[in-house]
mmCIF file as Biopython writes it, N, C-alpha, C and O atoms, coordinates in Angstrom:
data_model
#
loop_
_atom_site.group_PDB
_atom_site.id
_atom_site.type_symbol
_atom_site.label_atom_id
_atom_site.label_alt_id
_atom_site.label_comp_id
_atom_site.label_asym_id
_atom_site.label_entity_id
_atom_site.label_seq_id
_atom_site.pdbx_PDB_ins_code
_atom_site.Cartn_x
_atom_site.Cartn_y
_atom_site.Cartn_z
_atom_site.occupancy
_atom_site.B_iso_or_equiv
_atom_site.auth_seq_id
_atom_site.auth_asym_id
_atom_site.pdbx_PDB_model_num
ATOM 1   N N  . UNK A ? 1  ? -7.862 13.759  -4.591 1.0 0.0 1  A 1 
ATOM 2   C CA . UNK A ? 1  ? -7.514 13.404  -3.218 1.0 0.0 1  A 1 
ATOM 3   C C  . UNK A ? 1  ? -6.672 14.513  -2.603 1.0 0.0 1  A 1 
ATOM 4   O O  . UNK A ? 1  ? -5.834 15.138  -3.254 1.0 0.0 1  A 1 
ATOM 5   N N  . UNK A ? 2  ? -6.901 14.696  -1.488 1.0 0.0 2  A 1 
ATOM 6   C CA . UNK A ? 2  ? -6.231 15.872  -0.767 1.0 0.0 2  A 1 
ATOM 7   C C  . UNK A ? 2  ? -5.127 15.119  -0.531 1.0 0.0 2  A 1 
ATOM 8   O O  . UNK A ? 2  ? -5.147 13.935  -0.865 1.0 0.0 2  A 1 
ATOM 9   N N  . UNK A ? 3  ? -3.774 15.785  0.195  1.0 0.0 3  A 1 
ATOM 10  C CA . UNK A ? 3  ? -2.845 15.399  0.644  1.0 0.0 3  A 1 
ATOM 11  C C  . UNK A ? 3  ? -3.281 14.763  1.793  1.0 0.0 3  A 1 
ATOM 12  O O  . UNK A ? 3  ? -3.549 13.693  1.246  1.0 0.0 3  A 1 
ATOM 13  N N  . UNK A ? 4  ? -3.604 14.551  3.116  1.0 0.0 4  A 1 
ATOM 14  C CA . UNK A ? 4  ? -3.634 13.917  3.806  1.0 0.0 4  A 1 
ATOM 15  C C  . UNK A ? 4  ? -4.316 12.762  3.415  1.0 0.0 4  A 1 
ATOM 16  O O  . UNK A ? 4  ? -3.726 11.748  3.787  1.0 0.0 4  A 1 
ATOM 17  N N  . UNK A ? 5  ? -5.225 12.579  2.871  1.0 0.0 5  A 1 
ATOM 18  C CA . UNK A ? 5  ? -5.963 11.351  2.295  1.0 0.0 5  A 1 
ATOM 19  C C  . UNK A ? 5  ? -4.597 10.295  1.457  1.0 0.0 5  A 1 
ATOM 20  O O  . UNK A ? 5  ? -4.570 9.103   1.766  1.0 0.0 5  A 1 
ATOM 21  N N  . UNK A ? 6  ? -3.746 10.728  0.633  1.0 0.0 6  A 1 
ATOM 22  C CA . UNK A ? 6  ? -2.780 10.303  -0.061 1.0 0.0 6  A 1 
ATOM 23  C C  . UNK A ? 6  ? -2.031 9.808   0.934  1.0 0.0 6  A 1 
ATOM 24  O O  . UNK A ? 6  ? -1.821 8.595   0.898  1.0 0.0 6  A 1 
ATOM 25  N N  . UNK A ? 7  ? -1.520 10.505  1.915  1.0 0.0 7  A 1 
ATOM 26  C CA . UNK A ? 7  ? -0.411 10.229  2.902  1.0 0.0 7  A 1 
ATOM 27  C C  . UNK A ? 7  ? -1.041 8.872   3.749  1.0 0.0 7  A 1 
ATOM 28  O O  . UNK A ? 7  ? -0.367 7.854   3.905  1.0 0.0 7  A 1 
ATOM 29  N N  . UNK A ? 8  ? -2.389 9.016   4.252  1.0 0.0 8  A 1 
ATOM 30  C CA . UNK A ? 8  ? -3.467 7.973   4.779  1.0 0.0 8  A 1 
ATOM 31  C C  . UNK A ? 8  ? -2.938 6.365   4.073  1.0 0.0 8  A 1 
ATOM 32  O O  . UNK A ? 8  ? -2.471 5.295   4.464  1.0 0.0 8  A 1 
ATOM 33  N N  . UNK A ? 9  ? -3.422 7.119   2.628  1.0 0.0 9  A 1 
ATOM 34  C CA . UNK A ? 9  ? -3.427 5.863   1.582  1.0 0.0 9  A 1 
ATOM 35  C C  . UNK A ? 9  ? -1.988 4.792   1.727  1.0 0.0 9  A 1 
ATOM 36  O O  . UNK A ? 9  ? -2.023 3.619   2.099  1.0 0.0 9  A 1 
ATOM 37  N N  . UNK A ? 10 ? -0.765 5.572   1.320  1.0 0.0 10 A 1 
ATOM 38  C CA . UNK A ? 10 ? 0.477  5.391   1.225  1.0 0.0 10 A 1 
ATOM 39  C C  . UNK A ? 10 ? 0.857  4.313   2.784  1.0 0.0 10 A 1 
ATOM 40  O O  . UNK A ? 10 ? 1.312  3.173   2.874  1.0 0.0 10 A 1 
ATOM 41  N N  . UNK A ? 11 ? 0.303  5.579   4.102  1.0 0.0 11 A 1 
ATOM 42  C CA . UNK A ? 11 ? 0.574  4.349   5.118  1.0 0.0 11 A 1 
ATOM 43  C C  . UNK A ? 11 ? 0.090  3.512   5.158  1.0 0.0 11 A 1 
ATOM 44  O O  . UNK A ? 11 ? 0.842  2.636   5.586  1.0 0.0 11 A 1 
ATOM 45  N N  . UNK A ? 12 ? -1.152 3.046   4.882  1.0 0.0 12 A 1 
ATOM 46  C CA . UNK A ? 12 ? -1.982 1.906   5.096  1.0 0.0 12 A 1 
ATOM 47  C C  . UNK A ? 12 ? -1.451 0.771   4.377  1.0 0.0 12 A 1 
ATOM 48  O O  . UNK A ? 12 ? -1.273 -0.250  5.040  1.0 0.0 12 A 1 
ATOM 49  N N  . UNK A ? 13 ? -1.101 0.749   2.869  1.0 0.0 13 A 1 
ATOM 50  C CA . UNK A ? 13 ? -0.352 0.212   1.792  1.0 0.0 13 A 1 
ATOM 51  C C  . UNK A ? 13 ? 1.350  -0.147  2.210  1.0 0.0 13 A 1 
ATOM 52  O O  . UNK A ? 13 ? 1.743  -1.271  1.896  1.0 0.0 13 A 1 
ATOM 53  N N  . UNK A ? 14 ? 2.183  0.650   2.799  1.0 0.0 14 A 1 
ATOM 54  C CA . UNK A ? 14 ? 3.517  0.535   3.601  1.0 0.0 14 A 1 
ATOM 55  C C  . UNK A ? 14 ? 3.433  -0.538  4.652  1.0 0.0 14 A 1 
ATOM 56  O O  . UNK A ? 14 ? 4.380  -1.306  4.814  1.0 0.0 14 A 1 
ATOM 57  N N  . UNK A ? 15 ? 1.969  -0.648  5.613  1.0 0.0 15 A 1 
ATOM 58  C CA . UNK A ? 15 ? 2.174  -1.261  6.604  1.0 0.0 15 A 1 
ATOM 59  C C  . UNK A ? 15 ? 1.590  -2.827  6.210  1.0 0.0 15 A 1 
ATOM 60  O O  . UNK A ? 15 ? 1.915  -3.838  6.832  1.0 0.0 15 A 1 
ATOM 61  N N  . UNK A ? 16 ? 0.739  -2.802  5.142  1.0 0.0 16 A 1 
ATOM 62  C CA . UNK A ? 16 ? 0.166  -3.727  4.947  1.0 0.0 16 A 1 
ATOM 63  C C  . UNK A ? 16 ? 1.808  -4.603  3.955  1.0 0.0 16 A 1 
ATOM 64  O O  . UNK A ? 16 ? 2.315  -5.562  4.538  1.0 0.0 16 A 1 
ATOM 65  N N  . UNK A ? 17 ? 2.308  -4.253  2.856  1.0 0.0 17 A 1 
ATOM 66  C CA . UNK A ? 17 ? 3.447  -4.469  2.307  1.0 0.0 17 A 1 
ATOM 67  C C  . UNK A ? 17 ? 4.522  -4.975  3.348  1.0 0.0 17 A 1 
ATOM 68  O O  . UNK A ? 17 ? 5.217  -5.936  3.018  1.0 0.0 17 A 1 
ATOM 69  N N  . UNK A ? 18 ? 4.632  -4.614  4.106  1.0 0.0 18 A 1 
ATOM 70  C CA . UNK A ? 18 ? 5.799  -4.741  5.524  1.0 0.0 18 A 1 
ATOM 71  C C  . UNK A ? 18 ? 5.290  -5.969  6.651  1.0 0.0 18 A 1 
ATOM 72  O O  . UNK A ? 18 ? 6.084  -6.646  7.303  1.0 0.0 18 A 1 
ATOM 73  N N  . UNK A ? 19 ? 3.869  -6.085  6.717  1.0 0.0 19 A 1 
ATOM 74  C CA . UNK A ? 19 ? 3.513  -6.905  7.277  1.0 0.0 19 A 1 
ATOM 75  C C  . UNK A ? 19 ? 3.168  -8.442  6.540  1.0 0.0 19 A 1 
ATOM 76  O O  . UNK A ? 19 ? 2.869  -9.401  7.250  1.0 0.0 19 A 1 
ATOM 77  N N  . UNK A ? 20 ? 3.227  -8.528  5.392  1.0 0.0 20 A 1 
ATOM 78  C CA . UNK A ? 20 ? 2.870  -9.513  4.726  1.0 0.0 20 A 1 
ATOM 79  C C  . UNK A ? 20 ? 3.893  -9.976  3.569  1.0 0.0 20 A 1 
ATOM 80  O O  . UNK A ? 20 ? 3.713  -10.490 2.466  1.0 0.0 20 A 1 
ATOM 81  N N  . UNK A ? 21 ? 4.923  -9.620  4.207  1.0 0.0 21 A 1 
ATOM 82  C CA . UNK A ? 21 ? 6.043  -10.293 3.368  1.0 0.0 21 A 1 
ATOM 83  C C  . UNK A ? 21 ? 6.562  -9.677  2.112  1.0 0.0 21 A 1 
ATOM 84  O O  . UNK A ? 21 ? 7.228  -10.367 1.340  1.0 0.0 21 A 1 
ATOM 85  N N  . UNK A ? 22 ? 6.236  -8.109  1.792  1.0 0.0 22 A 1 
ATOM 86  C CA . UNK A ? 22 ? 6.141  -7.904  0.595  1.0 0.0 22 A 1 
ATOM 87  C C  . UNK A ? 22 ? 5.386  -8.218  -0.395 1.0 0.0 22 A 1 
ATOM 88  O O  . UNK A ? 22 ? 5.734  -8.217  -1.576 1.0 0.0 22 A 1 
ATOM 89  N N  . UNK A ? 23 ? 4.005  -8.587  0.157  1.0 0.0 23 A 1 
ATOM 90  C CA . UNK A ? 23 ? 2.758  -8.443  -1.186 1.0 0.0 23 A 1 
ATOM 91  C C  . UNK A ? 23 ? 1.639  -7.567  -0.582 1.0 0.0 23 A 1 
ATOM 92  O O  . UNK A ? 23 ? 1.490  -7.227  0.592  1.0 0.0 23 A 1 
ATOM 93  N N  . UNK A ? 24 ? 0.833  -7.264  -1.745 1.0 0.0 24 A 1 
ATOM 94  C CA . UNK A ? 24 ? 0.184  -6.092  -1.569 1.0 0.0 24 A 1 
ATOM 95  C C  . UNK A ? 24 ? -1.040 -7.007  -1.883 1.0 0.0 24 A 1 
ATOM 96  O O  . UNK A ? 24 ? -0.853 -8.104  -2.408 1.0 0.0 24 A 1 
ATOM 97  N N  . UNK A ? 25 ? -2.620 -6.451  -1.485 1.0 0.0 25 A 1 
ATOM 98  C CA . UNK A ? 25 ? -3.556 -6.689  -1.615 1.0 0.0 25 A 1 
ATOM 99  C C  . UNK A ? 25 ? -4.553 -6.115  -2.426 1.0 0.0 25 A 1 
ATOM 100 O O  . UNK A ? 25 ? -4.008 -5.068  -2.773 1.0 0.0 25 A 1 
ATOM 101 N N  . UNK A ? 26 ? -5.419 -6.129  -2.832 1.0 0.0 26 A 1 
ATOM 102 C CA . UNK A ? 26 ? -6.765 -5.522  -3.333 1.0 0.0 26 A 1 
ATOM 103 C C  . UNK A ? 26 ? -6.431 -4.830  -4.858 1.0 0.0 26 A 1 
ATOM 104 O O  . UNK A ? 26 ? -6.475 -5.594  -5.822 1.0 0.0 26 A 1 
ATOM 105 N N  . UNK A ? 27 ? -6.205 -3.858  -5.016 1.0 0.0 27 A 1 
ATOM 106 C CA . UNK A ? 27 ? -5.943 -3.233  -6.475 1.0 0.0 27 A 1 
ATOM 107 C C  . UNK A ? 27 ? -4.918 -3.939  -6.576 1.0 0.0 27 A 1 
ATOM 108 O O  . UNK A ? 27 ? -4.871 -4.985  -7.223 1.0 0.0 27 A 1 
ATOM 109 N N  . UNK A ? 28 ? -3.792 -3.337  -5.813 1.0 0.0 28 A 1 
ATOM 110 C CA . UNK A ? 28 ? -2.174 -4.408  -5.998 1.0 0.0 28 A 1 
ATOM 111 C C  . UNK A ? 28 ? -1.555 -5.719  -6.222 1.0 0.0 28 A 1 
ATOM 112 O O  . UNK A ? 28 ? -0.423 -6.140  -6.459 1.0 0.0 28 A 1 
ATOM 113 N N  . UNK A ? 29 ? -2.511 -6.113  -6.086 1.0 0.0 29 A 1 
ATOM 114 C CA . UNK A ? 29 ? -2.559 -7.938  -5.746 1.0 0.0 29 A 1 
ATOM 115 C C  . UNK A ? 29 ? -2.056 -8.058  -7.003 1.0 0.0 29 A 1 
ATOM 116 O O  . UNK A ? 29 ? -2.643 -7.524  -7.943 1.0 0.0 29 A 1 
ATOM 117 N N  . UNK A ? 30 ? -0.455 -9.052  -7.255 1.0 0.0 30 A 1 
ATOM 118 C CA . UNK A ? 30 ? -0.205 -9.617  -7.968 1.0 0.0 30 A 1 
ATOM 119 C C  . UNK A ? 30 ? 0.726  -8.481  -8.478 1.0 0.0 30 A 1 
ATOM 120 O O  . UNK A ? 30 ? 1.859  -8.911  -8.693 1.0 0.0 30 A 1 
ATOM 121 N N  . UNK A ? 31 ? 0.543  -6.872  -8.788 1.0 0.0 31 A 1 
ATOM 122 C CA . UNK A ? 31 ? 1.585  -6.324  -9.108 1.0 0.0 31 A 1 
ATOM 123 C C  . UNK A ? 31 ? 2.729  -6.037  -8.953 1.0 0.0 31 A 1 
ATOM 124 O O  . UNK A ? 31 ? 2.797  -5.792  -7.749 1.0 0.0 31 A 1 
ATOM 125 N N  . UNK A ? 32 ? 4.195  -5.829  -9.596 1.0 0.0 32 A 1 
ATOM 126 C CA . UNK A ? 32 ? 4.967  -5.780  -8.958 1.0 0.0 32 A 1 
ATOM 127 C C  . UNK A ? 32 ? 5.148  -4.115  -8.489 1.0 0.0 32 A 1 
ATOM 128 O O  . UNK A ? 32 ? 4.718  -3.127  -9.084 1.0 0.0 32 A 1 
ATOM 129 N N  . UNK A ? 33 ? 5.817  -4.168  -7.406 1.0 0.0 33 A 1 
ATOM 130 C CA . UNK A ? 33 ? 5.831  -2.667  -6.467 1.0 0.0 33 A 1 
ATOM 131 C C  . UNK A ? 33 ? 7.054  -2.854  -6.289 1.0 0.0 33 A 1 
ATOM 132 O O  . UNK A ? 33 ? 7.506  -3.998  -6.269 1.0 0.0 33 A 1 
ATOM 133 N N  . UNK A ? 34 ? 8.146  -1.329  -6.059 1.0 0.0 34 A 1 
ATOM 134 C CA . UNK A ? 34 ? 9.762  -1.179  -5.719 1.0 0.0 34 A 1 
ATOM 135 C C  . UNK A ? 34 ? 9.045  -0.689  -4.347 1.0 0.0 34 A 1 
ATOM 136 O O  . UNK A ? 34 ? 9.728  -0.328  -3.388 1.0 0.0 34 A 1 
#
């Protein structure tokens, strides 16, 4: 993955985490994340 693709990734995952109370979806689902 190039850097911008990573950075892509990271926001999408930040906003989704921030919008949903602190849980994550799809791969993440159920893991714990700091």
């Amino acid at each position: 993955m190039d850097a911008k693709k990573v950075l892509e990734f990271n926001a999408r995952n930040i906003a989704e985490f921030r919008s949903s109370g602190g849980k994550l979806g799809g791969p993440f689902e159920g893991a714990p994340v700091l």
